[in-house]
N, C-alpha and C positions, 0 to 999 in steps of 0.2 A: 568318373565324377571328379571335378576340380574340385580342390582342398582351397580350404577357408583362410583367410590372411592370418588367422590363429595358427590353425594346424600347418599351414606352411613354417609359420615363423619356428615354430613347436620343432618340426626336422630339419630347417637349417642349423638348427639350435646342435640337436645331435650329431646331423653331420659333422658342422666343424669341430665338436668336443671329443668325436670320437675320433680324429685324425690322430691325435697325441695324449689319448687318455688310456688307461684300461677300463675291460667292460662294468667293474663293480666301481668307478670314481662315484665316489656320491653326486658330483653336479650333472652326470654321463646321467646317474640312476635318475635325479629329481626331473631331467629334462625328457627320458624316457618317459618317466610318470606323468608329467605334464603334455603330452603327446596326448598318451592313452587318455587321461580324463577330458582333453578339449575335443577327440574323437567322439565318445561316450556321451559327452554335452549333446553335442552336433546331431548325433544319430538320435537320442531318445525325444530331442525337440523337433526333430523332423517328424517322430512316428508319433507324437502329440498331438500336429498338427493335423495329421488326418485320422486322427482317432475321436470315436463318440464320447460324450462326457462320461468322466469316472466317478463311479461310487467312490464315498468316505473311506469304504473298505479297502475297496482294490486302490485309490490311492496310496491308504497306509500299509498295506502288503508291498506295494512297487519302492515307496520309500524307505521302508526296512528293506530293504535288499542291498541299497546305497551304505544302511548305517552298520550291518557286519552282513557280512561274507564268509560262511563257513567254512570255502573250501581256501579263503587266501585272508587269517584272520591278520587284522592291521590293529596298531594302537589306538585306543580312544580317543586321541586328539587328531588322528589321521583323516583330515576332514579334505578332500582333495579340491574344496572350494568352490563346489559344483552343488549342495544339498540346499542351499537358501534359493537360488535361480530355479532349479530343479521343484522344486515347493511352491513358490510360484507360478511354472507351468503346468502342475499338473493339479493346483487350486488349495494346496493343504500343506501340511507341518511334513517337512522330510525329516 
């Protein structure tokens, strides 16, 4: 599968940060995390689009998933800027 002009730019990004950084540099970390969440975009909008429409319910079950994570708990303002698009696709409040 070709990678989207996002998630390309997303691994150039690390490539070059990782020639001359260590693996914990915070801009290595942010560019890593910005990989993973425009992946995550990609894929849950792809299985959107051929998915039947969602109940209330199971929208706000699938959107709480996005707002914690038990097994990889983040801070409150760690919003990877993916939950307002994401709410819009799947019709409801992420």
């Amino acid at each position: 599968m070709a990678l989207s002009a996002a998630a390309a730019h997303h691994r150039a990004r690390i490539a070059a940060l990782s020639r001359d950084r260590s693996a914990d540099d915070p801009e290595l970390v942010d560019a890593r995390r910005d990989l993973a969440a425009t992946r995550l975009e990609e894929h849950v909008a792809k299985v959107l689009a051929t998915a039947p429409p969602l109940t209330q319910e199971q929208r706000g079950r699938i959107a709480s998933l996005l707002r914690v994570n038990p097994h990889r708990p983040q801070a409150d303002h760690a919003d990877l800027g993916i939950t307002d698009r994401l709410a819009d696709a799947i019709g409801g409040d992420a």
